[in-house]
py3Dmol code that shows the C-alpha trace and the ligand (Angstrom):
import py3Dmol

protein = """\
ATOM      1  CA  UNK A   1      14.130   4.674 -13.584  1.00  0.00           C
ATOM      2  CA  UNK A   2      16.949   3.466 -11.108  1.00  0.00           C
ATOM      3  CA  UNK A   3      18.395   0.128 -11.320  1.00  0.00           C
ATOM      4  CA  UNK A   4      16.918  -1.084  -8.036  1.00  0.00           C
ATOM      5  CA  UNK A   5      13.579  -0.300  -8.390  1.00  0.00           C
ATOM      6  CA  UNK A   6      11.656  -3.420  -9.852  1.00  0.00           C
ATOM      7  CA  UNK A   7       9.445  -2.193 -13.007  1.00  0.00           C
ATOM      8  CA  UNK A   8       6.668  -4.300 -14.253  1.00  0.00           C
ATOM      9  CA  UNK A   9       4.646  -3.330 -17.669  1.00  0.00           C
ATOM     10  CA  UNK A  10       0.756  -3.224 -18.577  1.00  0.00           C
ATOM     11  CA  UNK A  11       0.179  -2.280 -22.137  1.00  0.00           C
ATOM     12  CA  UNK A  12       1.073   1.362 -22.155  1.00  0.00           C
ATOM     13  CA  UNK A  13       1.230   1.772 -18.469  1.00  0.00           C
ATOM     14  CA  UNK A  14       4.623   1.444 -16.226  1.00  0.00           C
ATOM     15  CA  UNK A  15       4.354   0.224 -12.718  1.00  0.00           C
ATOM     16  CA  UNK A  16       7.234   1.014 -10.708  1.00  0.00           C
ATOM     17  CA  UNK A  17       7.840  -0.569  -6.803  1.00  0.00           C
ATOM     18  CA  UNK A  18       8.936   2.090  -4.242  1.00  0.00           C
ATOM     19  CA  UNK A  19       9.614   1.965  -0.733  1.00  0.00           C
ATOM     20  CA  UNK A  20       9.664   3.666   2.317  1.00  0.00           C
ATOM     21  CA  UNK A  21      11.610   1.164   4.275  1.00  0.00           C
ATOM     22  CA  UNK A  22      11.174  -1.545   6.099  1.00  0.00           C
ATOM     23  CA  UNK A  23       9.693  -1.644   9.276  1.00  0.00           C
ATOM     24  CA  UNK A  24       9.445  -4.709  12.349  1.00  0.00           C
ATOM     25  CA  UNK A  25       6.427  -5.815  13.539  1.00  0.00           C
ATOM     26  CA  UNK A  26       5.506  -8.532  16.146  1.00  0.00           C
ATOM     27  CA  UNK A  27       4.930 -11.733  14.311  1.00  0.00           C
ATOM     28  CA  UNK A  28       1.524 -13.031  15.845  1.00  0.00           C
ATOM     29  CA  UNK A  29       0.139  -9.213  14.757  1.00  0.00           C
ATOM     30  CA  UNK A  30       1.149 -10.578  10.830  1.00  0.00           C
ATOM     31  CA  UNK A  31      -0.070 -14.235  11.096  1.00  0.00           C
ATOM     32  CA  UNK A  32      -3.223 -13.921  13.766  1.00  0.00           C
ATOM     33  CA  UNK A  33      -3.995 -17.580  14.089  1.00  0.00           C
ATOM     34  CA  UNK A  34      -1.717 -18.766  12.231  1.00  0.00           C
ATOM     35  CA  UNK A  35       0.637 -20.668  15.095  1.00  0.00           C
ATOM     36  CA  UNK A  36       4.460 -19.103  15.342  1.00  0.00           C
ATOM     37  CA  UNK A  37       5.824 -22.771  14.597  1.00  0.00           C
ATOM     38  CA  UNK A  38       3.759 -22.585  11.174  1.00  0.00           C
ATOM     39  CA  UNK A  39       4.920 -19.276  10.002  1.00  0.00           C
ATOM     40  CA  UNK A  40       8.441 -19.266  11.773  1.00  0.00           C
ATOM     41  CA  UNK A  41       9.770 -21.739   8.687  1.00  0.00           C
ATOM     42  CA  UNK A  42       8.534 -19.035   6.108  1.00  0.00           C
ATOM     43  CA  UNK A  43       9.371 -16.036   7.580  1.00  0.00           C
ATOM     44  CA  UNK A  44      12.155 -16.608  10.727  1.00  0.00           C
ATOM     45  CA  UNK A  45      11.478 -13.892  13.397  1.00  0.00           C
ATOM     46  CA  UNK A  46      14.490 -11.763  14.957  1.00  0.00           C
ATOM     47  CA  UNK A  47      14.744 -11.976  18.708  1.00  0.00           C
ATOM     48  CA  UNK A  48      11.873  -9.655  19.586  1.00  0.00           C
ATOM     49  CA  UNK A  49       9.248 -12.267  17.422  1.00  0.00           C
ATOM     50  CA  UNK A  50       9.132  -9.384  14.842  1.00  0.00           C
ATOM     51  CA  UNK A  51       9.186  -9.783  10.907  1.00  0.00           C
ATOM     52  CA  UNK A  52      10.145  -7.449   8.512  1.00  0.00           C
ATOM     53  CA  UNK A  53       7.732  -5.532   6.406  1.00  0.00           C
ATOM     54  CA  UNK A  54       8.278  -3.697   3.419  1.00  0.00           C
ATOM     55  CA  UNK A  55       6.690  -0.379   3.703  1.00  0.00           C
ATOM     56  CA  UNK A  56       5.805  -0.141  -0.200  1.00  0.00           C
ATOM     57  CA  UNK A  57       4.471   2.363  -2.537  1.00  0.00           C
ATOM     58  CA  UNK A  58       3.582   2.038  -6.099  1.00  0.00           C
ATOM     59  CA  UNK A  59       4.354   4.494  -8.846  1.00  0.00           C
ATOM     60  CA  UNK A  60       2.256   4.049 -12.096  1.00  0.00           C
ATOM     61  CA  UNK A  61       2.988   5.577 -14.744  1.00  0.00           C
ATOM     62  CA  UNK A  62      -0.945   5.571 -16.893  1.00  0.00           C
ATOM     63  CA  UNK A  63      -2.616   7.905 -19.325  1.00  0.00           C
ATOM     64  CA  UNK A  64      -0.433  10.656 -19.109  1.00  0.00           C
ATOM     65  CA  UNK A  65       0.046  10.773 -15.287  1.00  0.00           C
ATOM     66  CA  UNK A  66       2.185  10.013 -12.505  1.00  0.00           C
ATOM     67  CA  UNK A  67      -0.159   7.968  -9.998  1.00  0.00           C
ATOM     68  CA  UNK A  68       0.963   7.001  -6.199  1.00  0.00           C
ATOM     69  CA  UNK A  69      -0.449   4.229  -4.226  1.00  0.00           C
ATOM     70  CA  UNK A  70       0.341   4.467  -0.519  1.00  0.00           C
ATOM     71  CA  UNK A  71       2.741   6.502   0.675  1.00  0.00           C
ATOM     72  CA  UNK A  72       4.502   4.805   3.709  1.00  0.00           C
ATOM     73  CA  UNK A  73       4.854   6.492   7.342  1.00  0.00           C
ATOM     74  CA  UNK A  74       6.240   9.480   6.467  1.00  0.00           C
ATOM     75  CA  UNK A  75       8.313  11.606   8.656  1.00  0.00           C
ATOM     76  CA  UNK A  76       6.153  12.938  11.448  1.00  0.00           C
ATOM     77  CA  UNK A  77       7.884  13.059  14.822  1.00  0.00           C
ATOM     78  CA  UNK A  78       5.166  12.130  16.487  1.00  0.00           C
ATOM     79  CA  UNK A  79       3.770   9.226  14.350  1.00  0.00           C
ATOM     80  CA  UNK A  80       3.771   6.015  16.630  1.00  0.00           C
ATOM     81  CA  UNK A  81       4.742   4.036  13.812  1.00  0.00           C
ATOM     82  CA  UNK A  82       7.457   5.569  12.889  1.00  0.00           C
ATOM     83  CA  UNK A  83       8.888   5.220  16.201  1.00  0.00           C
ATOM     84  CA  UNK A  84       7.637   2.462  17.708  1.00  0.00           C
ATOM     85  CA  UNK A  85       7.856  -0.069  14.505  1.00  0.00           C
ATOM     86  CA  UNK A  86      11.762   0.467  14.137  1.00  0.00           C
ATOM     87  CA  UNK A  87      11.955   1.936  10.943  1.00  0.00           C
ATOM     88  CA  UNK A  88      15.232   1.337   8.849  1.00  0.00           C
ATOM     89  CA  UNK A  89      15.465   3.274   5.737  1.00  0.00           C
ATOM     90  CA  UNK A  90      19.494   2.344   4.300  1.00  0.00           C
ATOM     91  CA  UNK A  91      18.150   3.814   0.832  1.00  0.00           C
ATOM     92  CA  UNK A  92      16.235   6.890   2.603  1.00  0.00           C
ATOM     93  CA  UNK A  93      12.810   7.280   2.341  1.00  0.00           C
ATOM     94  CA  UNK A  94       9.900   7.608  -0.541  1.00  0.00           C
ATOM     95  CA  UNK A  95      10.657  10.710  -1.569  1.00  0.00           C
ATOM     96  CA  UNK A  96      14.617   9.468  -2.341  1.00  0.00           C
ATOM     97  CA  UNK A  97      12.613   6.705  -3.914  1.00  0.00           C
ATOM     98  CA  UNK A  98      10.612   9.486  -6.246  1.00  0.00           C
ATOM     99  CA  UNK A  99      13.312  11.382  -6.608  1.00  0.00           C
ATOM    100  CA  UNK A 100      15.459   8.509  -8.162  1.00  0.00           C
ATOM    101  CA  UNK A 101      12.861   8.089 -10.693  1.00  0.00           C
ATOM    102  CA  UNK A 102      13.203  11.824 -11.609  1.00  0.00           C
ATOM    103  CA  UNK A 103      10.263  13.135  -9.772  1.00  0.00           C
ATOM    104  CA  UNK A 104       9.615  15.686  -7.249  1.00  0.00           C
ATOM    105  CA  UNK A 105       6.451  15.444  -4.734  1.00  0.00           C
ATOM    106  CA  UNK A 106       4.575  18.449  -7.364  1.00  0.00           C
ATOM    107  CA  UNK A 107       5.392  15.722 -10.602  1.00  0.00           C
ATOM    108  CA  UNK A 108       2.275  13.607  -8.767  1.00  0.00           C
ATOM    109  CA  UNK A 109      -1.282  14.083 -10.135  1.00  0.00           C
ATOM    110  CA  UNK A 110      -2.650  11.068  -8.735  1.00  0.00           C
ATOM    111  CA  UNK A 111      -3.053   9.412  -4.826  1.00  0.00           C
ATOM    112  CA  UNK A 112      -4.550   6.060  -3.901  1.00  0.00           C
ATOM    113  CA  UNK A 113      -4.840   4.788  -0.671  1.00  0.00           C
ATOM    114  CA  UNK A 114      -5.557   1.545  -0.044  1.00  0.00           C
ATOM    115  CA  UNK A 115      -6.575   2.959   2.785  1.00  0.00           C
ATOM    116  CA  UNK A 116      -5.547   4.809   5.959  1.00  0.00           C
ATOM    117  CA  UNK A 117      -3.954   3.017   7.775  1.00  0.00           C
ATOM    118  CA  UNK A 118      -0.298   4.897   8.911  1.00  0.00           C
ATOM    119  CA  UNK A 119       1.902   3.052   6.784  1.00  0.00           C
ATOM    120  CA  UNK A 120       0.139   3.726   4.133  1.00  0.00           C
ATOM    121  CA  UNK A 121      -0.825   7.045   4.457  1.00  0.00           C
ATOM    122  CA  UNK A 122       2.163   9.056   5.884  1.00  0.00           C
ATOM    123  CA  UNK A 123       3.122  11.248   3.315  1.00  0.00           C
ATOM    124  CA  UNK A 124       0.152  12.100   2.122  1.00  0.00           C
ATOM    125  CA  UNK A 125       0.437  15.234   4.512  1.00  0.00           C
ATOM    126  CA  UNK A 126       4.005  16.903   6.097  1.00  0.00           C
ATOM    127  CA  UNK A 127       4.737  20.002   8.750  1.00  0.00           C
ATOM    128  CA  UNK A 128       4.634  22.904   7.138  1.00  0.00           C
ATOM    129  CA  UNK A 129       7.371  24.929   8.370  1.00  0.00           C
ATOM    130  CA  UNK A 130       5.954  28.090   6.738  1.00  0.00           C
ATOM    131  CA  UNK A 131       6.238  29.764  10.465  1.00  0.00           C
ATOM    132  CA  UNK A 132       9.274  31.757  11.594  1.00  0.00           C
ATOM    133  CA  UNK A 133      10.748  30.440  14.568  1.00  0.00           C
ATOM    134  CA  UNK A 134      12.942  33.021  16.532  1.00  0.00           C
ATOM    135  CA  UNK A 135      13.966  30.386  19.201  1.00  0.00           C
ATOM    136  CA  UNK A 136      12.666  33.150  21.940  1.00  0.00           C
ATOM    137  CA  UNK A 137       9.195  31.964  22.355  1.00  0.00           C
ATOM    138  CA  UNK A 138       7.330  28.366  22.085  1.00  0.00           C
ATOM    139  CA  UNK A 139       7.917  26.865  18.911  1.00  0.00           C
ATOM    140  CA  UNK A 140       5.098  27.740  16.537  1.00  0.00           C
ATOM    141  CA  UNK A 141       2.239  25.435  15.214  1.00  0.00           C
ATOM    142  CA  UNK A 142       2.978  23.449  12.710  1.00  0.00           C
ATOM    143  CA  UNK A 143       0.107  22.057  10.572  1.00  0.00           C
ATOM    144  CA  UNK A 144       0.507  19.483   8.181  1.00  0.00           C
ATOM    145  CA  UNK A 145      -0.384  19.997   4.226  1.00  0.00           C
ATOM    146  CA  UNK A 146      -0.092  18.178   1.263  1.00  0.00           C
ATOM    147  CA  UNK A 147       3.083  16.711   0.439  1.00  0.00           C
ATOM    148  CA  UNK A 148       2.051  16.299  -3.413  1.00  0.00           C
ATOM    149  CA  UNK A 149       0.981  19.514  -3.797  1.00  0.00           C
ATOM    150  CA  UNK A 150      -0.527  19.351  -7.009  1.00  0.00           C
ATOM    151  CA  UNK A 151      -2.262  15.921  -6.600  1.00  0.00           C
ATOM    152  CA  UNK A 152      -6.043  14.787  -5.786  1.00  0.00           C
ATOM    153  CA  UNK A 153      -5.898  12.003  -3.143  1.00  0.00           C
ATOM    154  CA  UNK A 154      -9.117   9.327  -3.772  1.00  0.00           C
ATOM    155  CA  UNK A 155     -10.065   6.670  -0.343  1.00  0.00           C
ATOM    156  CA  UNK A 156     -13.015   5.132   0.365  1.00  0.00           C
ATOM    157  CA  UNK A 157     -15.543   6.985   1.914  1.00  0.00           C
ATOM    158  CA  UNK A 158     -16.267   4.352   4.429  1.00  0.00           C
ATOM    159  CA  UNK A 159     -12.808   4.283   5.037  1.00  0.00           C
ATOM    160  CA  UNK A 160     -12.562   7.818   5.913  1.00  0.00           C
ATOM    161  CA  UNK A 161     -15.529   7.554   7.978  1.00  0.00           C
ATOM    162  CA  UNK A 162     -14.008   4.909  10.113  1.00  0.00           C
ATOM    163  CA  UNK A 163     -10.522   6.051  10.201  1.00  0.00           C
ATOM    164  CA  UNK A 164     -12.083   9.577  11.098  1.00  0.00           C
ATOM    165  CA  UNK A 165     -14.273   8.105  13.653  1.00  0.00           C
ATOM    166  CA  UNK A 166     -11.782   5.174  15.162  1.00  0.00           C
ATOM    167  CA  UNK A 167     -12.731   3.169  18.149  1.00  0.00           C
ATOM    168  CA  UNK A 168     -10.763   1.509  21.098  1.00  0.00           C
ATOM    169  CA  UNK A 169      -8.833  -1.076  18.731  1.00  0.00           C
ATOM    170  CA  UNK A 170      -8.459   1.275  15.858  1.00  0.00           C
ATOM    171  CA  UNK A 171      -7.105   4.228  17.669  1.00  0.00           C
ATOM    172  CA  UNK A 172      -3.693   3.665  17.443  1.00  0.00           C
ATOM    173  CA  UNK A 173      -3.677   2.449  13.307  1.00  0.00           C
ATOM    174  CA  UNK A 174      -4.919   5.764  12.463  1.00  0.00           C
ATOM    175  CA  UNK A 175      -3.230   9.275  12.279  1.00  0.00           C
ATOM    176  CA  UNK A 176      -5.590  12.236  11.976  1.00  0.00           C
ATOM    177  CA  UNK A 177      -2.783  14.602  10.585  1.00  0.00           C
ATOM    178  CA  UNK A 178      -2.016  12.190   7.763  1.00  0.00           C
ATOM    179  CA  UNK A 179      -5.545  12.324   6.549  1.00  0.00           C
ATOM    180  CA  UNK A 180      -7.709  15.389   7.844  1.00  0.00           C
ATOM    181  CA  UNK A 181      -6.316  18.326   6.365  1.00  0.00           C
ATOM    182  CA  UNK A 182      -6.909  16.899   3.088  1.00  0.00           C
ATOM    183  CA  UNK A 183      -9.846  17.351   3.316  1.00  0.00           C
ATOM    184  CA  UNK A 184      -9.647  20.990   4.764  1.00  0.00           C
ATOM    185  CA  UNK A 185      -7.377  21.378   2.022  1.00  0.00           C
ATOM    186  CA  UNK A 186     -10.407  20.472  -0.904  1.00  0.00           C
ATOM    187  CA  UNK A 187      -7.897  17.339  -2.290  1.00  0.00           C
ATOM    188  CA  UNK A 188      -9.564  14.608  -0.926  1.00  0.00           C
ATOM    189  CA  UNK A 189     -12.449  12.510  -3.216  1.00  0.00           C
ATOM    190  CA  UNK A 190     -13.957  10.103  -1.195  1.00  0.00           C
ATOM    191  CA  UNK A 191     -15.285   6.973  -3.331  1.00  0.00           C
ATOM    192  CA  UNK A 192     -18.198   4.630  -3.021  1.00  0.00           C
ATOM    193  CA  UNK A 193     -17.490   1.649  -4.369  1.00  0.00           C
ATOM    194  CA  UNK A 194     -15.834   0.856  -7.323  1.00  0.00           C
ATOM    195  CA  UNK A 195     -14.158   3.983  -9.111  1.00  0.00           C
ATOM    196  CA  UNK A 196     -12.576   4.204 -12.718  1.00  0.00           C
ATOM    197  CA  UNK A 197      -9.807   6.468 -12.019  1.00  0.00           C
ATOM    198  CA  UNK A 198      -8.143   6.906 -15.455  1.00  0.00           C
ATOM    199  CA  UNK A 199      -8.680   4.991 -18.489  1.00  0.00           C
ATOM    200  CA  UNK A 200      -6.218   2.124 -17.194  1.00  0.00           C
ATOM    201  CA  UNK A 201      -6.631   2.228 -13.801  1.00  0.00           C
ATOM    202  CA  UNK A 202      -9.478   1.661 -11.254  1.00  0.00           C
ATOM    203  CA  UNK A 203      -9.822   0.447  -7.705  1.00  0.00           C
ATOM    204  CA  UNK A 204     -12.699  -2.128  -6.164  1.00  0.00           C
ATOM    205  CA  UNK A 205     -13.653  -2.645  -2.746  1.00  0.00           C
ATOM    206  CA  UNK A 206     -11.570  -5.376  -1.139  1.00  0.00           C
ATOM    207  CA  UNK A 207     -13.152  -5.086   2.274  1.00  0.00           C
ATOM    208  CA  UNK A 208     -12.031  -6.981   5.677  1.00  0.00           C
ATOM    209  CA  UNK A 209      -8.523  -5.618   7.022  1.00  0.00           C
ATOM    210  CA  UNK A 210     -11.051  -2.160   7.220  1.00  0.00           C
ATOM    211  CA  UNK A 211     -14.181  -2.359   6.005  1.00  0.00           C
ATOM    212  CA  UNK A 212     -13.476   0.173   3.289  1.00  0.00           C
ATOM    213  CA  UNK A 213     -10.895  -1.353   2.352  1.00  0.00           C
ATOM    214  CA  UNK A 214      -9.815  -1.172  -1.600  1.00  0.00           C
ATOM    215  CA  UNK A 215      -7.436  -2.692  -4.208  1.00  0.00           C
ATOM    216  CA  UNK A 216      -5.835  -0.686  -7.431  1.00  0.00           C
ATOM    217  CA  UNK A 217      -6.350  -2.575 -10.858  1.00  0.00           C
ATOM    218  CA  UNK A 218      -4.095  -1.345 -13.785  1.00  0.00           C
ATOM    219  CA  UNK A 219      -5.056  -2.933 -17.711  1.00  0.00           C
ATOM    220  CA  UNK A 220      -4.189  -2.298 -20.533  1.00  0.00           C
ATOM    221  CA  UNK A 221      -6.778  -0.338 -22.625  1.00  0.00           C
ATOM    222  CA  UNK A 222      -5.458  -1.271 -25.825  1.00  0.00           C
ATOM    223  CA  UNK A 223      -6.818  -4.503 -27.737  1.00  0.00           C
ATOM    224  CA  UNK A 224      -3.981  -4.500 -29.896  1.00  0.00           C
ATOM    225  CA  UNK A 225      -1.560  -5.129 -26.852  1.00  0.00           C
ATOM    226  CA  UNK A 226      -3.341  -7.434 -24.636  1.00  0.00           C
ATOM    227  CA  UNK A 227      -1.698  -7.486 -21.483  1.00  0.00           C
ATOM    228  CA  UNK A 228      -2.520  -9.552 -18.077  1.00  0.00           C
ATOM    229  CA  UNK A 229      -3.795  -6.944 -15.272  1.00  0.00           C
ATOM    230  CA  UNK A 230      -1.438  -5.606 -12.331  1.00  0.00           C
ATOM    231  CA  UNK A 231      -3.143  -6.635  -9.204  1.00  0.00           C
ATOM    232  CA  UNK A 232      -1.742  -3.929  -6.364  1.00  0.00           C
ATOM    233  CA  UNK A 233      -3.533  -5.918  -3.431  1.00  0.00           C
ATOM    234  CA  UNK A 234      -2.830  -4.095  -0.874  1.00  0.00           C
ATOM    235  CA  UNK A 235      -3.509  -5.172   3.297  1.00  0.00           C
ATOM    236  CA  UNK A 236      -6.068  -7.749   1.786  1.00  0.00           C
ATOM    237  CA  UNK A 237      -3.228 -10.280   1.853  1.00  0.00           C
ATOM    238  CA  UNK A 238       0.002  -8.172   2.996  1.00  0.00           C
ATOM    239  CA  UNK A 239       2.340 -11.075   2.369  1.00  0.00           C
ATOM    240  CA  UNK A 240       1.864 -13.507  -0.870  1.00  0.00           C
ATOM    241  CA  UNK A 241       1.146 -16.514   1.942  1.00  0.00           C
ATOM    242  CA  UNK A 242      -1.663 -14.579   2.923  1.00  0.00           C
ATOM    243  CA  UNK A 243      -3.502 -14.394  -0.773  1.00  0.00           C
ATOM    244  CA  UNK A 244      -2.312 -18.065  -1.410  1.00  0.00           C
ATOM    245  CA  UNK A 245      -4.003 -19.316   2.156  1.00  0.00           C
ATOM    246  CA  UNK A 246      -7.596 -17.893   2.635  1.00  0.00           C
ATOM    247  CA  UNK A 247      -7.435 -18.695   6.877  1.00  0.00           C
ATOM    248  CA  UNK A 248      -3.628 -17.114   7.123  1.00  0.00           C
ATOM    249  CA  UNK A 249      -5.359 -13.397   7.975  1.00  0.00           C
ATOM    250  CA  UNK A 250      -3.427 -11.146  10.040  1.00  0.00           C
ATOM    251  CA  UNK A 251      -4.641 -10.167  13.762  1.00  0.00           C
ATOM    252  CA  UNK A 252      -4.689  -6.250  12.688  1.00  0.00           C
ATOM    253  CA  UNK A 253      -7.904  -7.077  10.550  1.00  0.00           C
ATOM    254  CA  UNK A 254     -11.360  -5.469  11.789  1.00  0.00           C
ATOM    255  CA  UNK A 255     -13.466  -7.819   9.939  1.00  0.00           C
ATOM    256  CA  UNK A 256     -11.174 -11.416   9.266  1.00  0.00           C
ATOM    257  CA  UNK A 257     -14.324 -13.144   8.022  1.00  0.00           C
ATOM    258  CA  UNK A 258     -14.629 -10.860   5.139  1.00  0.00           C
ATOM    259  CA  UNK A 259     -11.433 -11.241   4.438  1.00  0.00           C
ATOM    260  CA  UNK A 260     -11.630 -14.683   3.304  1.00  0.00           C
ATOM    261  CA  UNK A 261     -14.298 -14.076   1.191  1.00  0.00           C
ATOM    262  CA  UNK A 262     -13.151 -11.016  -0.392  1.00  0.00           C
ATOM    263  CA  UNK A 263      -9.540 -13.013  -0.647  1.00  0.00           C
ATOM    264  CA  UNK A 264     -11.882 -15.665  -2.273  1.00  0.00           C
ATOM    265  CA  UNK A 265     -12.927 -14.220  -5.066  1.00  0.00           C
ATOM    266  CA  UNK A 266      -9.966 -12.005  -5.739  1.00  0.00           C
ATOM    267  CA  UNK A 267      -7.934 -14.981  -6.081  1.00  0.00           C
ATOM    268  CA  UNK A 268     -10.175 -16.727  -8.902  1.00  0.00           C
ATOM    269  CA  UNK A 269     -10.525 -13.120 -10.828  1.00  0.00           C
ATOM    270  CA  UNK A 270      -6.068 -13.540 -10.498  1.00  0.00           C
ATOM    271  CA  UNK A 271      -5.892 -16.360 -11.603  1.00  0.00           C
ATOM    272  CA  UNK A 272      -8.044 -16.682 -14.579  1.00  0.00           C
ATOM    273  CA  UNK A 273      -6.244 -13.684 -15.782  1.00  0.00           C
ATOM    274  CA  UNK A 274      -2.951 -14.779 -14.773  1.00  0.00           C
ATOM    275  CA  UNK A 275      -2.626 -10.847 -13.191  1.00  0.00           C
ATOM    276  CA  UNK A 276       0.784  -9.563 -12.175  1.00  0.00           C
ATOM    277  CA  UNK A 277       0.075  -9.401  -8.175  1.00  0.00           C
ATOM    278  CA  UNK A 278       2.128  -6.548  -6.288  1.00  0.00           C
ATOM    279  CA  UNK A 279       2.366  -7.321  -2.578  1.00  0.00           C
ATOM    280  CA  UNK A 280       2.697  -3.841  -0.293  1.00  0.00           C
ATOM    281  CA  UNK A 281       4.460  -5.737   2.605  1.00  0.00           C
ATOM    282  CA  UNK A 282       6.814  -8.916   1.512  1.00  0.00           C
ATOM    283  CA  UNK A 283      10.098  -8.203   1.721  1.00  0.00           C
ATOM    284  CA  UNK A 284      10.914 -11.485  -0.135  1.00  0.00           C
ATOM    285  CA  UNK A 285       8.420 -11.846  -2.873  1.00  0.00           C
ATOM    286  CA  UNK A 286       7.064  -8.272  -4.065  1.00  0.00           C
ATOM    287  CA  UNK A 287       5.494  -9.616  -6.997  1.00  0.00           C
ATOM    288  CA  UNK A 288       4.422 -12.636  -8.344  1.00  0.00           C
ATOM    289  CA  UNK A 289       1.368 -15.009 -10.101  1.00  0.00           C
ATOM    290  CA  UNK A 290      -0.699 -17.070  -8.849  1.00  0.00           C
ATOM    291  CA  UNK A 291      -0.465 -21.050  -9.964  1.00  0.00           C
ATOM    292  CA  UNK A 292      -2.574 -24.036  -8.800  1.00  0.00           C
ATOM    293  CA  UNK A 293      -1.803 -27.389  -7.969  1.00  0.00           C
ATOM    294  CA  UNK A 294      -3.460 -30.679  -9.137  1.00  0.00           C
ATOM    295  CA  UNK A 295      -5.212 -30.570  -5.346  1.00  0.00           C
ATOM    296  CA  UNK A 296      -6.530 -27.069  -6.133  1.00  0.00           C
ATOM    297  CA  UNK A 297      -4.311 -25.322  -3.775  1.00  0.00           C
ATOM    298  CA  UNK A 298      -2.774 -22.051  -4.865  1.00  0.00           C
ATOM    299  CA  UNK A 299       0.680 -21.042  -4.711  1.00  0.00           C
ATOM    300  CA  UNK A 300       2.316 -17.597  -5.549  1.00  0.00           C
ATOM    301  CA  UNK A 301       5.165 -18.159  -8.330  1.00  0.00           C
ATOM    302  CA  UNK A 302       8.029 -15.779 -10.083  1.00  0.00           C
ATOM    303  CA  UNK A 303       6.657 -13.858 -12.964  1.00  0.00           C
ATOM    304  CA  UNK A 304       7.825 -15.150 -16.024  1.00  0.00           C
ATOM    305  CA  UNK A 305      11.472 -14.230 -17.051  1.00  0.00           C
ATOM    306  CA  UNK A 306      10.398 -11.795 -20.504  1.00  0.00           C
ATOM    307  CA  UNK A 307       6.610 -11.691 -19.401  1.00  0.00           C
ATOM    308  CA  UNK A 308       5.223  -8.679 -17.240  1.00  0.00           C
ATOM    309  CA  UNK A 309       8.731  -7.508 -15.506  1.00  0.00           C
ATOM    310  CA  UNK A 310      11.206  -5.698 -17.047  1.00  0.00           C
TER     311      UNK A 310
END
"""
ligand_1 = """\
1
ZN
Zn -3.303 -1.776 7.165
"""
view = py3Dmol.view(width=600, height=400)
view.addModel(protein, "pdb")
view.setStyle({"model": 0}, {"cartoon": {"style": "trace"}})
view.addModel(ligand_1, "xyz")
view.setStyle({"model": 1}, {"stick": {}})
view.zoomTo()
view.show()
């Protein structure tokens, strides 16, 4: 694996942090309620009021396969987040990111979204060019198809429902073409409820920034190695402030009050295992473990030099 990509370790299982960039988004969007004079000291805004946000991916390594989670915004020309969320990519995009780890987009068996969302789920799907163009006529159709050709994709099935079926304030979060013709193409299992997915990894339902919602869990199978859980969170708490702070929810969420209480008792299960959390959007603390404070307040701290990261 390349020397920039942090790697932490579960037992058997390697869990390696990818990206496909960084993208800007308006401030008040990340902290909802959460006044600008709170949040500015954390996280200073550029002159816009936008805040950087990692567009992550996770590569685990489990059981004999290569498993994805998320796979950023992808390259689709007409993808409004791509273009309207100024994307910077100075090390290129996931695919580099794969590629520096030795893998092509047919090397993946396995592909988790957290959900649908379209920086999470661009790449599931790209143009397929298959069509001669003469340059004479209209330029032909081109329909998007799996970009991990080899791979079965698992969501939520109430996620797909929703993002499938979006309304006035979820119209513009969700991409048809990134999601659809997996289905058409027979790749997609849709999940209800918690799913084992290999022997070391499984998701749960972490409902509230969608209502389907879920969160990737990788431990270690083996007794002889015990070995804390990796937490991938996901957009339950896209920055580490927002799993240490149950009110600091961001604006995009459908369902903020669920949120809290799904934040609630995720944090508890953390921290009485003392799980390796993975954070899909800070650009300043991608990992970390949750502490607590003689007041009972939580607070997300460096994994231990020699523990879980490598
Ligand atoms: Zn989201």
């Amino acid at each position: 694996m390349n020397a920039n990509t942090i790697t932490l370790r579960c037992g058997q299982s390697r869990i390696h942090l990818l990206s496909d960039g960084t993208s800007y988004w308006d401030g008040g969007g990340t902290f909802g309620l959460v006044p600008r004079v709170r949040w500015m000291k954390l996280l200073p805004p550029d002159d816009l009021n936008r805040v950087p946000q990692e567009l992550r991916c996770v590569l685990i390594e489990a059981d004999g396969k290569h498993i994805l989670v998320d796979c950023g915004v992808g390259n689709k020309p007409n993808d409004l987040i791509a273009t309207q969320y100024d994307v910077r990519r100075p090390r290129g995009t996931l695919l580099d990111d794969l590629a520096r780890c030795g893998l092509r987009p047919a090397d993946i068996d396995i592909v988790i979204f957290t959900h649908l969302h379209g920086d999470h789920s661009g790449w599931a799907t790209t143009l397929d060019e298959k069509t001669q163009y003469t340059g004479e006529e209209a330029a032909p159709e081109r329909s998007p198809a799996p970009t991990f050709a080899n791979a079965r994709y698992y969501v939520q099935r109430q996620e797909y429902e929703d993002a499938t079926h979006p309304n006035e304030r979820t119209r513009n979060t969700y991409f048809a073409e990134n999601f659809v013709p997996l289905m058409r193409f027979g790749v997609l299992t849709l999940l209800d409820g918690e799913a084992q997915i290999t022997s070391s990894v499984r998701v749960v339902p972490t409902p509230g920034h969608t209502a389907g919602h879920q969160s990737v869990i990788v431990e270690s199978a083996s007794t002889d190695e015990p070995a804390p859980p990796v937490f991938l969170i996901g957009d339950m708490a896209p920055f580490m402030i927002h799993f240490e702070r149950l009110p600091w929810v961001t604006a995009y969420d459908v369902l903020p009050m669920v949120t809290i209480e799904t934040k609630r008792r995720w944090q508890s299960w953390a921290f009485e295992r003392g799980a390796a959390l993975v954070s899909c959007h800070d650009t300043r603390q991608p990992v970390g473990r949750l502490a607590r404070n003689d007041k009972g307040l939580f607070s997300v701290i460096p994994l231990e030099t020699g523990g879980a990261a490598e």
